[in-house]
ZAMARGU-4260 file (C-alpha; in steps of 0.2 Angstrom, whole numbers, plus 5000, padded with zeros to 4 digits):
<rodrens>
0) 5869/5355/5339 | 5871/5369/5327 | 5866/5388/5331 | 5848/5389/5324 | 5844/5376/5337
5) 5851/5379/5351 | 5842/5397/5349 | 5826/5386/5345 | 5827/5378/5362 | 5833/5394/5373
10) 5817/5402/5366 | 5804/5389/5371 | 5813/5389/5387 | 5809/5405/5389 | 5790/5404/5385
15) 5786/5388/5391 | 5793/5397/5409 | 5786/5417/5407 | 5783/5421/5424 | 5802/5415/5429
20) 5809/5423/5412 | 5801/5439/5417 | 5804/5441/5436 | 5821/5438/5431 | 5821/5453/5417
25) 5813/5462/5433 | 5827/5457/5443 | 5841/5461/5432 | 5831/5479/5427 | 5830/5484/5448
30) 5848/5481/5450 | 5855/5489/5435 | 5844/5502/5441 | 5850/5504/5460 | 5868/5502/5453
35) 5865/5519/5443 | 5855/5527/5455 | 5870/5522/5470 | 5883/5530/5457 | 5872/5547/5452
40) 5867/5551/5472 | 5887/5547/5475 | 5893/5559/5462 | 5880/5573/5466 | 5886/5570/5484
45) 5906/5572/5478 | 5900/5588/5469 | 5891/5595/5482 | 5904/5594/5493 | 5918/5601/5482
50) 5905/5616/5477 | 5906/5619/5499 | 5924/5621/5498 | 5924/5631/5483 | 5912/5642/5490
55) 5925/5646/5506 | 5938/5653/5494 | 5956/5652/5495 | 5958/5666/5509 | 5950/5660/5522
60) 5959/5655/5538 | 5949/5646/5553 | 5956/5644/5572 | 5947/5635/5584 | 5953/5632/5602
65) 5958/5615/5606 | 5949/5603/5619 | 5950/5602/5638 | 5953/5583/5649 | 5947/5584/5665
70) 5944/5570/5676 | 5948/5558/5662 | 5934/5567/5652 | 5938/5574/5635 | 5929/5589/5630
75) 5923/5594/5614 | 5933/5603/5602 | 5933/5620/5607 | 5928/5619/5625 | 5943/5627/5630
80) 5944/5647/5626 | 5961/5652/5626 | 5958/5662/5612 | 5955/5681/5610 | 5952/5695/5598
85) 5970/5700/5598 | 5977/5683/5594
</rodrens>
């Protein structure tokens, strides 16, 4: 079977079967889509993020307190003040 025929034959594939052909293009279509979508909400996540960093500047210093165990029990961080203005 040469070329022109084979092309001959997928093409009355396709009509004689539309609905399928075209759920499929539908299918295809959607998940191309959510692809893009998944990687643009991704990126504009990662840029978010970086813009928050930027925004504390380089001279920033944080100091927490650390956490207190009692009775097996692990507080959160900074539950323990240990920490005053002079230090």
């Amino acid at each position: 079977m040469n070329a022109a025929s084979l092309l001959a034959v997928g093409i009355q594939a396709l009509t004689r079967n539309r609905l399928r052909s075209g759920l499929t293009v539908l299918g295809i279509v959607i998940g191309v889509a959510a692809v893009i979508a998944t990687l643009a909400i991704g990126q504009g996540a990662r840029e978010a993020v970086q813009a928050q960093i930027r925004a504390l500047g380089a001279n920033t210093l944080s100091v927490i307190p650390g956490t207190i165990t009692a009775g097996g029990a692990r507080g959160g961080m900074g539950s323990i003040i240990t920490l005053t203005t002079d230090d």
